[in-house]
mmCIF file of the N, C-alpha and C atoms, coordinates in Angstrom:
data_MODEL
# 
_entry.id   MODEL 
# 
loop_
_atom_site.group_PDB 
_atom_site.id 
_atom_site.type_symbol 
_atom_site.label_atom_id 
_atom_site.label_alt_id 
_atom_site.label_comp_id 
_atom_site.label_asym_id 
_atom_site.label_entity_id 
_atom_site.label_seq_id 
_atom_site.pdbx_PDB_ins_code 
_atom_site.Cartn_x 
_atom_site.Cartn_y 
_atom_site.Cartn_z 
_atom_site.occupancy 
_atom_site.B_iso_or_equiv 
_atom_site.pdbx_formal_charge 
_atom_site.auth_seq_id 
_atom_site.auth_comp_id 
_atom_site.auth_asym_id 
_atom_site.auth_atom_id 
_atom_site.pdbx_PDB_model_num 
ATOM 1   N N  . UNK A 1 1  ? -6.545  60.471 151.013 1.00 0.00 ? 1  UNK A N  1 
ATOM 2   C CA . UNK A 1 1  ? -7.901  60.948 150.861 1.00 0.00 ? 1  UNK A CA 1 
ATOM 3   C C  . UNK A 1 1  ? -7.856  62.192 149.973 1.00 0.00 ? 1  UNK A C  1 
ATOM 4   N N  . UNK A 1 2  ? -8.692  62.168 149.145 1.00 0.00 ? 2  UNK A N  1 
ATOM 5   C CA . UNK A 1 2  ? -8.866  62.704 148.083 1.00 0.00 ? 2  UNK A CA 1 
ATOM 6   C C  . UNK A 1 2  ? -9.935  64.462 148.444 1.00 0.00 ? 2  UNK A C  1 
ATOM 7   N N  . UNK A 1 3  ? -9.856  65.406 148.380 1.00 0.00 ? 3  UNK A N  1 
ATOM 8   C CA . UNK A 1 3  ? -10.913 66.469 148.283 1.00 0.00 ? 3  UNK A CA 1 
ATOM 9   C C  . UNK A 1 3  ? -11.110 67.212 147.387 1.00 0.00 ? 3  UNK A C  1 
ATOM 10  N N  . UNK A 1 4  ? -12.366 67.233 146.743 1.00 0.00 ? 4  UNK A N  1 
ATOM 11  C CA . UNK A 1 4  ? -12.650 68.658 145.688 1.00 0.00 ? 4  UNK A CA 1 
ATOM 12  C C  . UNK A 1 4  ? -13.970 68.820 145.971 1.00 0.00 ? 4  UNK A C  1 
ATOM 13  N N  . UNK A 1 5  ? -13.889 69.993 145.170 1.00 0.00 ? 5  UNK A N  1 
ATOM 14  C CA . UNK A 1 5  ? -15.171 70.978 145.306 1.00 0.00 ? 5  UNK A CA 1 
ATOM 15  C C  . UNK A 1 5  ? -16.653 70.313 144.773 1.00 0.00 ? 5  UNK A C  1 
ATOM 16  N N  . UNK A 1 6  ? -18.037 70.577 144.992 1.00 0.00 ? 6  UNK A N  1 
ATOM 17  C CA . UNK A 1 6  ? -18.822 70.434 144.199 1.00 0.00 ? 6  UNK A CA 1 
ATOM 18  C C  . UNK A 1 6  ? -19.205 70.682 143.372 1.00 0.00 ? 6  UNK A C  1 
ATOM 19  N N  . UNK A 1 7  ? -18.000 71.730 142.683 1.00 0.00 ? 7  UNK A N  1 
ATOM 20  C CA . UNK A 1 7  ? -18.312 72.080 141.229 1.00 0.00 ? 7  UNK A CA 1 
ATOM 21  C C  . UNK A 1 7  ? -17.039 71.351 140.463 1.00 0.00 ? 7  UNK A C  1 
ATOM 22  N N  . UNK A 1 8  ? -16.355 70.793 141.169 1.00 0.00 ? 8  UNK A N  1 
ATOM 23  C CA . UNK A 1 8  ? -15.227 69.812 140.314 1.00 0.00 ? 8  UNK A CA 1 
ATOM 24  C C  . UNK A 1 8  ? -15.985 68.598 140.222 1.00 0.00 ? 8  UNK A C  1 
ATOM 25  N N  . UNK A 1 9  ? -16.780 67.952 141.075 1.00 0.00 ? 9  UNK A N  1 
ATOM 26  C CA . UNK A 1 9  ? -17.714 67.153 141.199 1.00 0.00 ? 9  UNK A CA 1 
ATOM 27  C C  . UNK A 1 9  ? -18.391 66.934 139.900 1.00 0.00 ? 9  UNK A C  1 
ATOM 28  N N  . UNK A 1 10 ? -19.449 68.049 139.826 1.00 0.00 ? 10 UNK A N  1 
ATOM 29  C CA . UNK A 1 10 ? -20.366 68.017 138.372 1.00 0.00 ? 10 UNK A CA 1 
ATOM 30  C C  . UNK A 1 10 ? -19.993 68.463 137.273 1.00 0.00 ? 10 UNK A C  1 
ATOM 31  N N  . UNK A 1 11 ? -18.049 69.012 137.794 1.00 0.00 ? 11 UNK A N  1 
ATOM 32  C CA . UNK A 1 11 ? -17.670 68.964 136.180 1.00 0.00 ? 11 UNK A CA 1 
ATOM 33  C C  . UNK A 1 11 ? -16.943 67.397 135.171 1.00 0.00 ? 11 UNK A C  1 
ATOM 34  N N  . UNK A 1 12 ? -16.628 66.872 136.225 1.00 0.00 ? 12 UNK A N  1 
ATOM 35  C CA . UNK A 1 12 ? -15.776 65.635 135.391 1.00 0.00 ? 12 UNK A CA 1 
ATOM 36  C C  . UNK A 1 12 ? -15.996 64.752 137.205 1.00 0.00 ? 12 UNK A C  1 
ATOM 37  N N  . UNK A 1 13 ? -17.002 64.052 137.041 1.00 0.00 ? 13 UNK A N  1 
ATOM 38  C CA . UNK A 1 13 ? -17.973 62.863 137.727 1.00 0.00 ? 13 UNK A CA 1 
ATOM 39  C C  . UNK A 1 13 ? -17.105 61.711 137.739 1.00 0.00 ? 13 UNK A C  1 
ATOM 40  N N  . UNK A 1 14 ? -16.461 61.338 136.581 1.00 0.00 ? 14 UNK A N  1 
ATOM 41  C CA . UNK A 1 14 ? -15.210 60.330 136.246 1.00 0.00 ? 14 UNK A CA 1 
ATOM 42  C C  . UNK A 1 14 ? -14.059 60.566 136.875 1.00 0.00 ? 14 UNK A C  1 
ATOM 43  N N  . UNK A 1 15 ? -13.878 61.278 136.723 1.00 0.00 ? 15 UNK A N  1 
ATOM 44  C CA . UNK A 1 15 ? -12.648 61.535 137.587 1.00 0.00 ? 15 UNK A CA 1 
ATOM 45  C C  . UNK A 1 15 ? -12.351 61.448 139.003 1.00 0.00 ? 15 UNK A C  1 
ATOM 46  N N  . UNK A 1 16 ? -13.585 62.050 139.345 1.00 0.00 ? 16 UNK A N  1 
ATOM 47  C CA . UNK A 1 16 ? -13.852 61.817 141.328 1.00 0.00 ? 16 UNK A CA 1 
ATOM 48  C C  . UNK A 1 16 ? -13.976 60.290 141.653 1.00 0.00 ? 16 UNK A C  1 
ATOM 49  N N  . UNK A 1 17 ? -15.012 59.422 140.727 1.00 0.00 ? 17 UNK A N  1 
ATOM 50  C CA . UNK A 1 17 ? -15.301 58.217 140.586 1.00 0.00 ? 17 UNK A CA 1 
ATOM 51  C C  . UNK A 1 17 ? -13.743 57.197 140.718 1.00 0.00 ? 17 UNK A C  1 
ATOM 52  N N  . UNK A 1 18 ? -12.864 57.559 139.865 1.00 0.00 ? 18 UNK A N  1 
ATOM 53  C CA . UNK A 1 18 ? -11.432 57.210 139.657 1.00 0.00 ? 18 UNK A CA 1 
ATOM 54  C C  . UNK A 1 18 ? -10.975 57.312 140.886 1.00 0.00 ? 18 UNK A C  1 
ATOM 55  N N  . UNK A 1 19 ? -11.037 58.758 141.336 1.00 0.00 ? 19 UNK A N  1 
ATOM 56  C CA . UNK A 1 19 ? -10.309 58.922 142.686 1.00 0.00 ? 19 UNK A CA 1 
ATOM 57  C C  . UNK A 1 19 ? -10.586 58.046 144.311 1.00 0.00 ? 19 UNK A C  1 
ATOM 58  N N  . UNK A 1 20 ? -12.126 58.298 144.056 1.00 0.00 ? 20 UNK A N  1 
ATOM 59  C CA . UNK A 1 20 ? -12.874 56.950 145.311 1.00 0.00 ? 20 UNK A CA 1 
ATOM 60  C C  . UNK A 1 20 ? -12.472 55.346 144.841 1.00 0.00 ? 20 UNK A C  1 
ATOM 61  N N  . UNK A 1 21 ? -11.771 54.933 144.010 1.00 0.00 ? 21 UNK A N  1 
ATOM 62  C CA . UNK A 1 21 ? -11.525 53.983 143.727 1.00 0.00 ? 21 UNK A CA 1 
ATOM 63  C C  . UNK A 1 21 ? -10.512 53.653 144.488 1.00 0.00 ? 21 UNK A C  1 
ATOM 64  N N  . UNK A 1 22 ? -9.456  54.731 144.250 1.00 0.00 ? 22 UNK A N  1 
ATOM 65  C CA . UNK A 1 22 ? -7.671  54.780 145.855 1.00 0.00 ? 22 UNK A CA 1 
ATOM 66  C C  . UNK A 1 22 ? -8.380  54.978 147.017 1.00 0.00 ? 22 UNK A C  1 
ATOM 67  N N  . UNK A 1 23 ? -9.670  55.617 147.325 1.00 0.00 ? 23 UNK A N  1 
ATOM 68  C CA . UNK A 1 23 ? -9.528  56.079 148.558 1.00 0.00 ? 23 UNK A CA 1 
ATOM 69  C C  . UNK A 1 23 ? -10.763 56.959 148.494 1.00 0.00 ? 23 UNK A C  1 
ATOM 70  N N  . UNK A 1 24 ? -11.276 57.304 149.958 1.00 0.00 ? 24 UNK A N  1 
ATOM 71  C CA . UNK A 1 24 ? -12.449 58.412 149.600 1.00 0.00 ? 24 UNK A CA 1 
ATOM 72  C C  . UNK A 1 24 ? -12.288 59.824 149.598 1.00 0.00 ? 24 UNK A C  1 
ATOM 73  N N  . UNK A 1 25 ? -13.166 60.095 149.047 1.00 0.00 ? 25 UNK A N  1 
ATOM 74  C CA . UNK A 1 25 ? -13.040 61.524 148.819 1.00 0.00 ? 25 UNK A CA 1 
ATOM 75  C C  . UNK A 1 25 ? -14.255 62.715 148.946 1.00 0.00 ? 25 UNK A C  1 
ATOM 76  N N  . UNK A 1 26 ? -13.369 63.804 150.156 1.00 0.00 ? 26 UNK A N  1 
ATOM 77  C CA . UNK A 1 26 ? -14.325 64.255 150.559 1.00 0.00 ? 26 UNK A CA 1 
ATOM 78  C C  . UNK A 1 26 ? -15.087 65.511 149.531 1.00 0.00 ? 26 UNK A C  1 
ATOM 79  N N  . UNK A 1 27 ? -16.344 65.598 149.495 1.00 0.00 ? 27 UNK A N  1 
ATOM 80  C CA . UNK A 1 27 ? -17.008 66.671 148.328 1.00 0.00 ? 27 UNK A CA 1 
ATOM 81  C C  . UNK A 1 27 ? -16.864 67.868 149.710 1.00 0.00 ? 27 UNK A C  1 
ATOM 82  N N  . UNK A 1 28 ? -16.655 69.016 148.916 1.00 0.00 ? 28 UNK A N  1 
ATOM 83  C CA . UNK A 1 28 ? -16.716 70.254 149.955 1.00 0.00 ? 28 UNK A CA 1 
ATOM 84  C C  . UNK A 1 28 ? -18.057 71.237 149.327 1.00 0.00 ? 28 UNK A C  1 
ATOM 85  N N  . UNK A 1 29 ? -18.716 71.753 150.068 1.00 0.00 ? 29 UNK A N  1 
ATOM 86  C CA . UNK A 1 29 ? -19.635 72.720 149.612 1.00 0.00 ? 29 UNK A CA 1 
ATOM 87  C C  . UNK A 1 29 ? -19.093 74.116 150.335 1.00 0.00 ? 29 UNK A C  1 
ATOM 88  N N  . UNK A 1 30 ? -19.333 75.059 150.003 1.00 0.00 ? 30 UNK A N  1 
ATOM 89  C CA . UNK A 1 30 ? -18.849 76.374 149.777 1.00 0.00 ? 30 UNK A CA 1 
ATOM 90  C C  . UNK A 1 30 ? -17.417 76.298 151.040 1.00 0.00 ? 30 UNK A C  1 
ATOM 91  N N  . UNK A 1 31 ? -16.565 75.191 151.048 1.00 0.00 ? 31 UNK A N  1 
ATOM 92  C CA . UNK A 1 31 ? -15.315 75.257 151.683 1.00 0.00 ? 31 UNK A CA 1 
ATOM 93  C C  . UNK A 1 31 ? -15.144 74.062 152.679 1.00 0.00 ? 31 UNK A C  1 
ATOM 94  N N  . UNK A 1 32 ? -16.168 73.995 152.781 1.00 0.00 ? 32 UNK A N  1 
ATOM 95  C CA . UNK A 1 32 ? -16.666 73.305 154.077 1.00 0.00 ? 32 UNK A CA 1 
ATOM 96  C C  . UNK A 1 32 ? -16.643 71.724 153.579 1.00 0.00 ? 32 UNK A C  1 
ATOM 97  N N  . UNK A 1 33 ? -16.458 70.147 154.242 1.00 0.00 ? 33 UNK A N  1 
ATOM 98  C CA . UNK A 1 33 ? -16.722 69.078 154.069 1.00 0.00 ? 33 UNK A CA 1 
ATOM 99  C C  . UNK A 1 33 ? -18.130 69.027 153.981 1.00 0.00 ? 33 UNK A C  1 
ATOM 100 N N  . UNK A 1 34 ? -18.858 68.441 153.111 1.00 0.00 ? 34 UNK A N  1 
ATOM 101 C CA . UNK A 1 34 ? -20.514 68.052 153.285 1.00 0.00 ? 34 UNK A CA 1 
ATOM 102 C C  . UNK A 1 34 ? -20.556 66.791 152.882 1.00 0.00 ? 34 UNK A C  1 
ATOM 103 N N  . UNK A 1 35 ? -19.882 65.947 152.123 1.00 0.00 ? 35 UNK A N  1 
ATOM 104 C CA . UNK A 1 35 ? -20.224 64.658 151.892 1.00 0.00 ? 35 UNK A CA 1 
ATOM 105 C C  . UNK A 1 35 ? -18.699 63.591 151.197 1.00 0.00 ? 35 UNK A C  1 
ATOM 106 N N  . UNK A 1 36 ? -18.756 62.250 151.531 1.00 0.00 ? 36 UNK A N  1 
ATOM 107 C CA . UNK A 1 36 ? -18.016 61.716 150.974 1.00 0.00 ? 36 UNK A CA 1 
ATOM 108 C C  . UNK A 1 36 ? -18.518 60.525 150.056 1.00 0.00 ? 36 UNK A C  1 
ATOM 109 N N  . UNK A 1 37 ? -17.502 60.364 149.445 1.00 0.00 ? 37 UNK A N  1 
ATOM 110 C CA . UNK A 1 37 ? -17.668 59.175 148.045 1.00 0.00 ? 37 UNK A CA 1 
ATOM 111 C C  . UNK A 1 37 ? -17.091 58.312 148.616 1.00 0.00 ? 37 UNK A C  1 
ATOM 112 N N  . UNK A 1 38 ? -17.348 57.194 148.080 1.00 0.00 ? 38 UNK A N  1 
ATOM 113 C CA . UNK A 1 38 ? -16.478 56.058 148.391 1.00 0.00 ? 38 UNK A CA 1 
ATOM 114 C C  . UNK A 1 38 ? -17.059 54.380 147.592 1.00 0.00 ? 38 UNK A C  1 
ATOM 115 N N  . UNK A 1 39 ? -16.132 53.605 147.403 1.00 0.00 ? 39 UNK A N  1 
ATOM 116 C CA . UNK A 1 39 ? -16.328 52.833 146.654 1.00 0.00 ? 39 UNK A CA 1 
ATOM 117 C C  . UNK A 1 39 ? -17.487 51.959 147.826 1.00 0.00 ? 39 UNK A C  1 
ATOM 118 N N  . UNK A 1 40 ? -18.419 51.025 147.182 1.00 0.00 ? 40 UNK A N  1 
ATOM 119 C CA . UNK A 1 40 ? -19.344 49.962 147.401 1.00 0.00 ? 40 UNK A CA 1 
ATOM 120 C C  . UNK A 1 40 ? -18.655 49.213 148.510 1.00 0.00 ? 40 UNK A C  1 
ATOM 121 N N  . UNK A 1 41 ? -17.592 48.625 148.367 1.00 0.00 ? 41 UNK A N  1 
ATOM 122 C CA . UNK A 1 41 ? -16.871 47.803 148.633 1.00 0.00 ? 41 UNK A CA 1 
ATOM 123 C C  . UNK A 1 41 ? -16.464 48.367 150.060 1.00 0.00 ? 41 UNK A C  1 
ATOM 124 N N  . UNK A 1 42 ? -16.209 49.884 149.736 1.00 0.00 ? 42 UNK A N  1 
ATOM 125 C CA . UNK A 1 42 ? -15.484 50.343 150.838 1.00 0.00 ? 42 UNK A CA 1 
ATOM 126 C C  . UNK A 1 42 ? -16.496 50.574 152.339 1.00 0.00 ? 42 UNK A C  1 
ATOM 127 N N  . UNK A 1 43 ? -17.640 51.212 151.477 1.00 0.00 ? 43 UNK A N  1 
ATOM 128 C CA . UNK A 1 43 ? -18.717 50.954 152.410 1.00 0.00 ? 43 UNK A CA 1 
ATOM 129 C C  . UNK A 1 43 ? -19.054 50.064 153.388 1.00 0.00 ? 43 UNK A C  1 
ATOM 130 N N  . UNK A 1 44 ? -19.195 48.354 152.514 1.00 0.00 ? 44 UNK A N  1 
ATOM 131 C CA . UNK A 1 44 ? -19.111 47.159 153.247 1.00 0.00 ? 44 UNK A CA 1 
ATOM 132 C C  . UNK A 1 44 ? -18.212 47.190 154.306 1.00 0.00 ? 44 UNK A C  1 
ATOM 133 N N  . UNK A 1 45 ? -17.095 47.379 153.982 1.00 0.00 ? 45 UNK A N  1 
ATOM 134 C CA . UNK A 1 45 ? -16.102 47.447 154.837 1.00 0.00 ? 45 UNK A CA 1 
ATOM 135 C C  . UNK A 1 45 ? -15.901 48.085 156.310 1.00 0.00 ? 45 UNK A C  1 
ATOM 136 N N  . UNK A 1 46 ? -16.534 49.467 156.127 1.00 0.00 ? 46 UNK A N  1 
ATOM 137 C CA . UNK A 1 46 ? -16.572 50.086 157.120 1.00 0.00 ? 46 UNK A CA 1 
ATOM 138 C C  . UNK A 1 46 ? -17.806 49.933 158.168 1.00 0.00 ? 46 UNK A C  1 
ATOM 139 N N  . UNK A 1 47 ? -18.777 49.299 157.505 1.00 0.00 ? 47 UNK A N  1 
ATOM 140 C CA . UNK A 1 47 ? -20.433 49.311 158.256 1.00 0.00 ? 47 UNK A CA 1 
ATOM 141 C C  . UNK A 1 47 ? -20.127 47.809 159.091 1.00 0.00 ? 47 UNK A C  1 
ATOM 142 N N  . UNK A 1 48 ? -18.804 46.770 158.468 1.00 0.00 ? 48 UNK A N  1 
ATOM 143 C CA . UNK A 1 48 ? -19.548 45.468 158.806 1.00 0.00 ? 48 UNK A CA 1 
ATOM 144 C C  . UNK A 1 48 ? -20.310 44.332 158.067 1.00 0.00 ? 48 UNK A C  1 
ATOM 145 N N  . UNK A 1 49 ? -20.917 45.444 156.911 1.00 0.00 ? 49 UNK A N  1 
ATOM 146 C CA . UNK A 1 49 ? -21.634 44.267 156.174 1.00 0.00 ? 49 UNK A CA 1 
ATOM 147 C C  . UNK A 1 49 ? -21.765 44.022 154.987 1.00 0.00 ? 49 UNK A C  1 
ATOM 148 N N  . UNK A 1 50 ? -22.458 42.821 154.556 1.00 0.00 ? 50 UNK A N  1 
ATOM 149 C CA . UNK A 1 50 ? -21.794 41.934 153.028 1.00 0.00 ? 50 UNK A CA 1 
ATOM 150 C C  . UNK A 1 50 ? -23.109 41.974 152.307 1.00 0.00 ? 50 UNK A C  1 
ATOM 151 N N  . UNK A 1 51 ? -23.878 42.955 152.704 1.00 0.00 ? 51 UNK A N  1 
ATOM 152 C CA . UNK A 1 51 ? -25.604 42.738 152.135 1.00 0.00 ? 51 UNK A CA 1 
ATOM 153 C C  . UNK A 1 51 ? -25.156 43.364 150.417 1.00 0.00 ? 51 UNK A C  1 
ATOM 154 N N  . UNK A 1 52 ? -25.636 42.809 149.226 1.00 0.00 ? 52 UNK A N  1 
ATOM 155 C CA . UNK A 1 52 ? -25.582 43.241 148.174 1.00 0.00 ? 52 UNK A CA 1 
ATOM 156 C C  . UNK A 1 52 ? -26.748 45.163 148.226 1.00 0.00 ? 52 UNK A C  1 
ATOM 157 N N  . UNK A 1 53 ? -26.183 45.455 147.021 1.00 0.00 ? 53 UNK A N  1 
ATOM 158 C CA . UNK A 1 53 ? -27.178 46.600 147.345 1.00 0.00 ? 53 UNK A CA 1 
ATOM 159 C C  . UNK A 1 53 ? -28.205 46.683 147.100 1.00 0.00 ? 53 UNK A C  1 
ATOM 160 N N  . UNK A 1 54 ? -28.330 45.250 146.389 1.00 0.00 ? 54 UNK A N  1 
ATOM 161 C CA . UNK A 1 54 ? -29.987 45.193 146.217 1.00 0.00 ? 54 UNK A CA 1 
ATOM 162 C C  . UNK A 1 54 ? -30.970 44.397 147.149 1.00 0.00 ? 54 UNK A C  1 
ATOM 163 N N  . UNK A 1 55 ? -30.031 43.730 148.435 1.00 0.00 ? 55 UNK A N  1 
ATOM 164 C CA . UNK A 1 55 ? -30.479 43.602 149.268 1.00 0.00 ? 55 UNK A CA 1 
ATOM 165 C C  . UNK A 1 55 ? -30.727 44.878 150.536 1.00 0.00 ? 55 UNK A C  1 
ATOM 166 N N  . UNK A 1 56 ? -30.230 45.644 150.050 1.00 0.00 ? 56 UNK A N  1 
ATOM 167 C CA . UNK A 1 56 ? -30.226 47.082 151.117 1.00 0.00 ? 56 UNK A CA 1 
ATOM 168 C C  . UNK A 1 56 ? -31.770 47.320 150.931 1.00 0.00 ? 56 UNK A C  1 
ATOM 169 N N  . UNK A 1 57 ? -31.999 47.862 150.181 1.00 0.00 ? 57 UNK A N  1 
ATOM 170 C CA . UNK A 1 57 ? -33.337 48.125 149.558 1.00 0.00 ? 57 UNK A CA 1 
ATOM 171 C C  . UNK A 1 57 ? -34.600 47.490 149.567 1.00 0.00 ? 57 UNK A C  1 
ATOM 172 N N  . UNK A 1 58 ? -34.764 45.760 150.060 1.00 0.00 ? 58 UNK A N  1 
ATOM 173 C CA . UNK A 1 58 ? -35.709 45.197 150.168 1.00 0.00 ? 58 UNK A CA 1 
ATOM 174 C C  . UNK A 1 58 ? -36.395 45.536 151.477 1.00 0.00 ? 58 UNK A C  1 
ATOM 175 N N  . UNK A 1 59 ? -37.633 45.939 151.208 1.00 0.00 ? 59 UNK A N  1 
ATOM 176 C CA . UNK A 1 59 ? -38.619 46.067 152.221 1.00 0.00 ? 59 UNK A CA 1 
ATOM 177 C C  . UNK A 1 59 ? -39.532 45.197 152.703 1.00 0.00 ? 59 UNK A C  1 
ATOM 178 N N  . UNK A 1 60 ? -39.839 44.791 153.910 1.00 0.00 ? 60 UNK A N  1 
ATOM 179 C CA . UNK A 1 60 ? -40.809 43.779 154.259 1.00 0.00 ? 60 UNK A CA 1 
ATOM 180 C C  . UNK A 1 60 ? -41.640 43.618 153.647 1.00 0.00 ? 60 UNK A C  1 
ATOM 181 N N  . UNK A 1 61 ? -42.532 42.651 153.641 1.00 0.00 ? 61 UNK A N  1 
ATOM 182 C CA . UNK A 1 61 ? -43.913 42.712 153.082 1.00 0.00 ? 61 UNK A CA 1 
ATOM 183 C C  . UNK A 1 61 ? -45.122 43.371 153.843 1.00 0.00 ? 61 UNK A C  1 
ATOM 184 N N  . UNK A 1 62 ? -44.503 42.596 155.297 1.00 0.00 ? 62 UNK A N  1 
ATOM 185 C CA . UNK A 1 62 ? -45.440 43.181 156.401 1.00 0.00 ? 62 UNK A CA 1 
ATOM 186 C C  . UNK A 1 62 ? -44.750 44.238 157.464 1.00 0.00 ? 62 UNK A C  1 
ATOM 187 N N  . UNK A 1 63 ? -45.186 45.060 157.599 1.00 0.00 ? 63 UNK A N  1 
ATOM 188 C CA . UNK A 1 63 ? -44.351 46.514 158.460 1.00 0.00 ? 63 UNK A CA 1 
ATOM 189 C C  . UNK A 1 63 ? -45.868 46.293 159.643 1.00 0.00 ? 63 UNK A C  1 
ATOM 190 N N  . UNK A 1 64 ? -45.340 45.932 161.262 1.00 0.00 ? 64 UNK A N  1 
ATOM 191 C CA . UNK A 1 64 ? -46.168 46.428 161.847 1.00 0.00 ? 64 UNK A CA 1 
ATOM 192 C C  . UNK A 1 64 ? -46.330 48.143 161.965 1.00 0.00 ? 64 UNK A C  1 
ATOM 193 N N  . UNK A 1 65 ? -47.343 48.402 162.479 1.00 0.00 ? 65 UNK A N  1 
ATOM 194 C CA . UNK A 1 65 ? -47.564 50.235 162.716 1.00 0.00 ? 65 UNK A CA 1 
ATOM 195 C C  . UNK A 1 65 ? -48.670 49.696 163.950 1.00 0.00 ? 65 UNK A C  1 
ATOM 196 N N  . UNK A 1 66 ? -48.386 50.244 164.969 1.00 0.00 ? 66 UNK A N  1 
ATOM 197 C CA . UNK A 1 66 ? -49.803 50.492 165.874 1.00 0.00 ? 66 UNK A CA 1 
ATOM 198 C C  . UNK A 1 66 ? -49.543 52.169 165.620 1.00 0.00 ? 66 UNK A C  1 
ATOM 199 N N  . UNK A 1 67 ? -51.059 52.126 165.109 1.00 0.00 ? 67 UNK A N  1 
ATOM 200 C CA . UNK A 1 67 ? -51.941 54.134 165.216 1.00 0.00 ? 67 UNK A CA 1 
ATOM 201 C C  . UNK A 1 67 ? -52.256 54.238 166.371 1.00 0.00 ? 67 UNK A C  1 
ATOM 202 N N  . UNK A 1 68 ? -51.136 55.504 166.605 1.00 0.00 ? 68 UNK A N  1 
ATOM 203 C CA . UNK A 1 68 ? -51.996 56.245 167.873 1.00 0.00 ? 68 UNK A CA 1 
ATOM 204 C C  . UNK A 1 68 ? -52.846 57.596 167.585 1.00 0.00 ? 68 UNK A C  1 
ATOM 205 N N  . UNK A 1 69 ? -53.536 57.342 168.474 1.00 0.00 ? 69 UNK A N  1 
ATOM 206 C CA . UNK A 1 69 ? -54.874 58.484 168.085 1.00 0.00 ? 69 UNK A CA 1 
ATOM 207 C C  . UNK A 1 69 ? -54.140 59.909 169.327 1.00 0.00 ? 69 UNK A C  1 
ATOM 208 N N  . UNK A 1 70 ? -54.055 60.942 168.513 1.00 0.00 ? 70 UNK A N  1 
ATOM 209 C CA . UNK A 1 70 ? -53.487 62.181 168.893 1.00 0.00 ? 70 UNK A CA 1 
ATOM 210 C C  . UNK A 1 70 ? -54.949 62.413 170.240 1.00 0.00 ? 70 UNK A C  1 
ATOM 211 N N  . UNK A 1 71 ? -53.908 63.070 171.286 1.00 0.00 ? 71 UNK A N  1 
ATOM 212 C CA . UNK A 1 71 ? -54.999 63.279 172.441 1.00 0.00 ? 71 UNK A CA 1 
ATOM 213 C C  . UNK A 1 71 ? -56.165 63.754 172.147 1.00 0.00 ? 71 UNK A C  1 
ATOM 214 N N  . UNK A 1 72 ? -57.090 64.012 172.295 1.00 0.00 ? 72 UNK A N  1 
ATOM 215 C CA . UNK A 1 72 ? -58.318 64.951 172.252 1.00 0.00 ? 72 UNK A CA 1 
ATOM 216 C C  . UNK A 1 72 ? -59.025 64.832 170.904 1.00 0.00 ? 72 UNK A C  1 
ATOM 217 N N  . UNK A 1 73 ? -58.052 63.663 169.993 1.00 0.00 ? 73 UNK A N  1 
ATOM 218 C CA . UNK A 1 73 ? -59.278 63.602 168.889 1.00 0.00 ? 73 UNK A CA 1 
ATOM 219 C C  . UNK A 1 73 ? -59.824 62.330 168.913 1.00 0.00 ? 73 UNK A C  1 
ATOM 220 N N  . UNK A 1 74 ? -61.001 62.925 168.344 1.00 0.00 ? 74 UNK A N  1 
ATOM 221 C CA . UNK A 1 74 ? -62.215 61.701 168.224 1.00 0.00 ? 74 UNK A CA 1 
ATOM 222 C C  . UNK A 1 74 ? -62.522 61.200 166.682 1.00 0.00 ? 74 UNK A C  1 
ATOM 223 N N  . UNK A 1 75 ? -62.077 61.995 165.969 1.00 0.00 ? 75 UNK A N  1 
ATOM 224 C CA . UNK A 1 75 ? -61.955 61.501 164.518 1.00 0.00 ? 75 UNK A CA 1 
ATOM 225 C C  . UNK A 1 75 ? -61.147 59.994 164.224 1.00 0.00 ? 75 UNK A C  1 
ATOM 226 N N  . UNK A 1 76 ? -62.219 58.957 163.450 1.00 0.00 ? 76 UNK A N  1 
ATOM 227 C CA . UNK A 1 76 ? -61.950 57.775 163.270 1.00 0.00 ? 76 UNK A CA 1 
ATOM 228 C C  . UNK A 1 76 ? -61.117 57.700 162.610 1.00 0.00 ? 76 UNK A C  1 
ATOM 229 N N  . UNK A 1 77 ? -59.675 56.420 162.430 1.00 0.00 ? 77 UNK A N  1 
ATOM 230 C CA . UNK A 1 77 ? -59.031 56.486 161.387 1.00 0.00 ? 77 UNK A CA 1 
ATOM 231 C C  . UNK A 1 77 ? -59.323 55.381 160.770 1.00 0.00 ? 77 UNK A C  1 
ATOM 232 N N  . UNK A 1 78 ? -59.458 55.568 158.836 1.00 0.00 ? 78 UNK A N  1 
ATOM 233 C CA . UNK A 1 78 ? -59.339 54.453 158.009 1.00 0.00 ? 78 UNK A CA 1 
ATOM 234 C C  . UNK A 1 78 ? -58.197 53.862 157.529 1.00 0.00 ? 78 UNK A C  1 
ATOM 235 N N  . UNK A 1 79 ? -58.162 52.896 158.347 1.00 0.00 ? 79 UNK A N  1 
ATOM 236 C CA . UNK A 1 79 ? -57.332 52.100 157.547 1.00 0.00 ? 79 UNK A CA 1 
ATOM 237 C C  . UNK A 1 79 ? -57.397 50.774 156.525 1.00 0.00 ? 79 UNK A C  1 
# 
């Protein structure tokens, strides 16, 4: 596992990219871990699942919602 800074990050993007390719790699913000990279693939891997990523992203057509009306108001809602 790979670590650099977030300013090694936004200096050479390719290179980190290269590195999540062996393995992930953690971004550090002022010292500290805040986020990791990791290849597509690797993702799948770890979640379980084989959804393309452009299946990640598809949203229903229909989303139920029941509105609840906040206590004590009487103001109608349009929907």
């Amino acid at each position: 596992m790979s670590i650099v800074t977030s300013r090694e990050l936004n200096h050479d993007v390719s290179a980190v990219k290269r590195a999540a390719a062996r393995g992930p790699v953690v971004i550090t913000d002022h010292g500290r871990p805040s986020h990791v990279l990791l290849t597509f693939a690797d993702y799948e891997r770890l979640t379980g699942t084989d959804t393309s990523l452009g299946e990640a992203f598809v949203v229903p057509d229909e989303i139920e919602l029941e509105p609840v009306r906040p206590e004590g108001s009487t103001r109608e809602i349009d929907w």
